[in-house]
NUPADO-224960 format. One record per residue (C-alpha): y, x, z; residue in one letter; residue number from 1. Coordinates in steps of 0.1 Angstrom, whole numbers. Each point is the difference from the previous one (the first is absolute). Example, Ala and Ser with C-alpha at 12.3 -4.5 7.8 and 13.67 -1.06 7.14 Angstrom:
NUPADO-224960
PT       y       x       z   guti   zakol
PT     -45     123      78      A       1
PT      34      14      -7      S       2
***
This chain:
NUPADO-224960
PT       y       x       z   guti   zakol
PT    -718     894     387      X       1
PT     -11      30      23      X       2
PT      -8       2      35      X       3
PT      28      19      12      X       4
PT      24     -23     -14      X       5
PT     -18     -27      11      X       6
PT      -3      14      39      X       7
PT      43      10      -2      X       8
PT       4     -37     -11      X       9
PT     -16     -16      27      X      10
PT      13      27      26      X      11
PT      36      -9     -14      X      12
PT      -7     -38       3      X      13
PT     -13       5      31      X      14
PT      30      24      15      X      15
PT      26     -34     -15      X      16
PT     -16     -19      32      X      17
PT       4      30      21      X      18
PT     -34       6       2      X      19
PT     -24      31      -7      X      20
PT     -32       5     -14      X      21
PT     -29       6      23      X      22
PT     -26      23      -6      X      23
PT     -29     -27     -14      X      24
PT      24     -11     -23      X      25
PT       6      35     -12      X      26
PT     -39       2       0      X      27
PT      -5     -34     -22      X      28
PT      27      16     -24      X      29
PT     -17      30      -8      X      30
PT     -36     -19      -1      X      31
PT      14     -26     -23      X      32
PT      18      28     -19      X      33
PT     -37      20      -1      X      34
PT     -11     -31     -21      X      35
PT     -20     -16      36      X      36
PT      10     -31      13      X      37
PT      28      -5      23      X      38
PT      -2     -31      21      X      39
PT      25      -2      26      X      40
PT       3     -28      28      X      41
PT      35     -12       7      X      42
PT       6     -22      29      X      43
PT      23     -34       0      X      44
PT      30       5      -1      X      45
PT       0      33     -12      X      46
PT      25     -10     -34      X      47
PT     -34       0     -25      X      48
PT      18     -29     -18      X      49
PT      35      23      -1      X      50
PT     -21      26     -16      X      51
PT     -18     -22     -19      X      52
PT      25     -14     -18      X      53
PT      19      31      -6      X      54
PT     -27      11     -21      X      55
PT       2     -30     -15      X      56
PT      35       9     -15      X      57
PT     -13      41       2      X      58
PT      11      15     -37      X      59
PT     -34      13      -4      X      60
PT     -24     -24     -15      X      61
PT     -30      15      22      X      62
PT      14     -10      29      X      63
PT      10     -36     -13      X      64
PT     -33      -5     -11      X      65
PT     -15      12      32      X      66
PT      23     -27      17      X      67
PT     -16     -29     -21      X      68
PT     -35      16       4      X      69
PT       7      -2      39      X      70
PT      19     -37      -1      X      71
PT     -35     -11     -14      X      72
PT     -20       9      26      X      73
PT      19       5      31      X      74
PT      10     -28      24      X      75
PT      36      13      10      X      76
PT       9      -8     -36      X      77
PT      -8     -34       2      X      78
PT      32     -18       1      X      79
PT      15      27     -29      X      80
PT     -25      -2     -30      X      81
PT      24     -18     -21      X      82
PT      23      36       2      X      83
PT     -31      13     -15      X      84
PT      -8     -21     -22      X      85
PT      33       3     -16      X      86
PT     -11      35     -10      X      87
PT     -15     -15     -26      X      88
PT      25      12     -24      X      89
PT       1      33       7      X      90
PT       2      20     -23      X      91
PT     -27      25      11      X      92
PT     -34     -10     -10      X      93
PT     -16      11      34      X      94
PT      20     -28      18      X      95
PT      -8     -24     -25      X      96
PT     -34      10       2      X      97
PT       1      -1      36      X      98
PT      18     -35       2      X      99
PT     -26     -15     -22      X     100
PT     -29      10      21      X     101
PT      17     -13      31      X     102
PT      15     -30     -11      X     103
PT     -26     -24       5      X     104
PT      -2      13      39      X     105
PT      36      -5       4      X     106
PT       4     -24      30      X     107
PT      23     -34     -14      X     108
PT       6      16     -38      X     109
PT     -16     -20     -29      X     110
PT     -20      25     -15      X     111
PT       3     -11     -37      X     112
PT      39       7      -4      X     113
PT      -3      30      15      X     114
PT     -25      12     -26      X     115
PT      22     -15     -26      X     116
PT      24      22       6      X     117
PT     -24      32       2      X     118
PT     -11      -8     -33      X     119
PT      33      -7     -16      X     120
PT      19      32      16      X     121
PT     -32      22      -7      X     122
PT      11      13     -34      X     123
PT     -33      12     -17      X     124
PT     -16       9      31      X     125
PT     -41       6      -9      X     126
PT     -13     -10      39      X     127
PT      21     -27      14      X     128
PT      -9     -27     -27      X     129
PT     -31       3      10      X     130
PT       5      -5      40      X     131
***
């Protein structure tokens, strides 16, 4: 996934709600996309769960498994982590892989299955038996 891909996508998403990038966000795009961390605040209301979940169903496995690596630590997802949880059989090792390290911080979602399913969808993955 490259950073100019990454930076139309969001400025696409972003022009569906009639909306624009501003010029931090342009700024955390290319920091991110410079290999630095990007943290970006958004405020309530501001459709992080819309976005959120639309990663969630996003066709490229990086951004799915950045979407369970977020619904692990972030209190917005609260009420979904069962939506990422179900990622669990994904086909893409980096969501599994992802999934399994979150799972037991998912808020309401009995770890155990959850890992059950990593481990049965994981094919002959080296890592996530190990997680």
């Amino acid at each position: 996934m490259n950073a100019p891909m990454n930076a139309r996508w969001a400025t696409e998403w972003l022009a569906t709600r009639g909306w624009r990038p501003f010029a931090f966000q342009r700024e955390v795009w290319r920091a991110v996309a410079s290999g630095r961390s990007g943290v970006l605040h958004a405020s309530t209301g501001a459709g992080k769960i819309d976005h959120w979940e639309q990663m969630l169903r996003h066709e490229d496995p990086t951004f799915r498994a950045w979407a369970v690596r977020m619904a692990g630590h972030l209190e917005f997802c609260r009420g979904h982590h069962e939506k990422a949880a179900a990622l669990a059989k994904d086909p893409a090792p980096d969501v599994q892989l992802q999934v399994a390290i979150a799972a037991r911080k998912f808020f309401n979602v009995d770890p155990l299955p959850v890992l059950c399913d990593v481990l049965t969808h994981c094919g002959d993955d080296k890592l996530i038996p190990h997680i």
